[in-house]
C-alpha positions in Angstrom: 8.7 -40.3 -8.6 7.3 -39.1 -5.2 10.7 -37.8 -4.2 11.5 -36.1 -7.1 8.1 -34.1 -6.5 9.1 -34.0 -3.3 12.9 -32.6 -3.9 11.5 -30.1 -6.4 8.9 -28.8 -3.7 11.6 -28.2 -1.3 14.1 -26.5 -3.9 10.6 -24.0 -4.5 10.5 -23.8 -0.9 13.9 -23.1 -0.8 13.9 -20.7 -3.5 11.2 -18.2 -2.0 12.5 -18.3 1.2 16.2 -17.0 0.1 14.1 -14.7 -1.9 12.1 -13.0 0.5 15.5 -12.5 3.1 16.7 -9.7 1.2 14.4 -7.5 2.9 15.7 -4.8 4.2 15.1 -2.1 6.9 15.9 1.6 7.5 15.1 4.3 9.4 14.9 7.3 7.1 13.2 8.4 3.8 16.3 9.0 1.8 16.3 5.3 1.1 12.8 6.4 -1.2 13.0 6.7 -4.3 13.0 10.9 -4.8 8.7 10.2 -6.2 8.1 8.5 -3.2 9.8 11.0 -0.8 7.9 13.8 -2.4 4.5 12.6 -2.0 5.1 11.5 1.5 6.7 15.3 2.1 3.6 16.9 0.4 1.4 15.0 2.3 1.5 13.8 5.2 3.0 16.1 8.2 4.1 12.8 10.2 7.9 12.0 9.9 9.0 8.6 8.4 10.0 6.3 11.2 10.3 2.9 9.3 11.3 1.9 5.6 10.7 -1.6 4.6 12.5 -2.7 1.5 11.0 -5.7 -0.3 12.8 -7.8 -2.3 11.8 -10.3 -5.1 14.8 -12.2 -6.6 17.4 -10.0 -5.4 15.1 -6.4 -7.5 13.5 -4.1 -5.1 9.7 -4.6 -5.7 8.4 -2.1 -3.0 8.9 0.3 -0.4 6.6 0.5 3.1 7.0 3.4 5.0 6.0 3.4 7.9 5.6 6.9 9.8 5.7 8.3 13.7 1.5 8.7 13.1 1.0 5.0 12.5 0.4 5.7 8.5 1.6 3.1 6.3 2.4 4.2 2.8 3.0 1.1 0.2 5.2 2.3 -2.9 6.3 0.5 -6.2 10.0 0.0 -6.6 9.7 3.6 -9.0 8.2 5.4 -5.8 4.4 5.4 -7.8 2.3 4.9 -4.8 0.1 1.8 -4.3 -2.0 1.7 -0.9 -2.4 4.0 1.8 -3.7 3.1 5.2 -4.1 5.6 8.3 -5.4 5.4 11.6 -9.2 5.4 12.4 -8.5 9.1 14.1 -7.6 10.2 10.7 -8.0 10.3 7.0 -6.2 9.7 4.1 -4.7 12.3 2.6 -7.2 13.8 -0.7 -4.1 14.0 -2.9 -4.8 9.9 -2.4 -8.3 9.7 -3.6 -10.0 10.9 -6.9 -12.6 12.7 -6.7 -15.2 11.1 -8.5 -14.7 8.6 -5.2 -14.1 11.6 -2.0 -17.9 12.7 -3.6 -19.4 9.5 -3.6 -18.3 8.4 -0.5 -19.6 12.2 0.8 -23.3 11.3 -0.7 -23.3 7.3 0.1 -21.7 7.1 3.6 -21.4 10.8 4.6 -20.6 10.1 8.4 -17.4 8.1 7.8 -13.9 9.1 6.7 -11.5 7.0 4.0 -8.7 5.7 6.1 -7.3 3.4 3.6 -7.0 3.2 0.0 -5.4 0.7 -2.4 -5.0 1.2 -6.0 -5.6 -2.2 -8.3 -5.0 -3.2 -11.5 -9.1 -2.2 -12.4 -9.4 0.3 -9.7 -9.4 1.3 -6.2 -10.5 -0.5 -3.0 -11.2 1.8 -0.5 -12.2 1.3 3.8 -13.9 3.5 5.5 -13.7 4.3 9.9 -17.3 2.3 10.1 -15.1 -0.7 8.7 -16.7 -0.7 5.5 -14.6 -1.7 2.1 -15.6 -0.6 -1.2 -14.5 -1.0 -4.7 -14.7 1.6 -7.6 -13.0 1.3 -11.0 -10.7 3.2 -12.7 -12.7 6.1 -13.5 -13.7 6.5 -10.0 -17.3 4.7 -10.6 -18.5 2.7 -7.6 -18.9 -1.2 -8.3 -19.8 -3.0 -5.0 -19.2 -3.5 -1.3 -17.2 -6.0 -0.2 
């Protein structure tokens, strides 16, 4: 019994490891998809230096692009963005943030600058340059510090 477990844990094992080697790499955008390419070209002046291709069980599930400003910008496998982080120098973009959230972050914490944003399933998480994460929902409404 213990070494059928034990088998079975080991074909998992197996399984997600030969899963997660189809990563892939390139240098360029114009691996993107054309949504993803857009947003980057309408928004950030930074050139992309880095594509990381993610695979799950041999689909694309996301793209990472990583760009010559240190900006990393997380995209579905359709090119819908999903987080956005930038260096503390900067800010992410305001195409990124709604502005229910840009306003309250102006009025709560009017000193610091968003320089990362993630959307979830029930909202947005958001960091600020003072280190400070916070959640809102959906329709931009804060909910809590983390």
């Amino acid at each position: 019994m213990i070494k059928k477990i034990l088998l079975a844990f080991i074909a998992i094992i197996g399984l997600s490891i030969s899963a997660s080697a189809g990563d892939h790499y390139a240098h360029d955008a114009s691996v993107l998809p054309k949504a993803a390419q857009t947003t980057l070209a309408n928004n950030f002046k930074s050139k992309v230096t880095l594509v990381k291709i993610e695979k799950d069980f041999g689909r694309i599930s996301e793209y990472e692009a990583i760009l010559s400003d240190g900006s990393e910008v997380t995209f579905d496998h359709a090119g819908n963005w999903k987080n956005v982080e930038v260096s503390i120098k900067g800010s992410v973009p305001s195409f990124f943030i709604p502005i229910e959230i840009r306003n309250y972050v102006k009025s709560a914490q009017p000193k610091q600058k968003i320089i990362g944003i993630e959307k979830e399933r029930n909202g947005y998480e958001i960091e600020l340059t003072n280190g400070v994460e916070m959640k809102f929902n959906n329709k931009g409404q804060f909910i809590k510090y983390n």
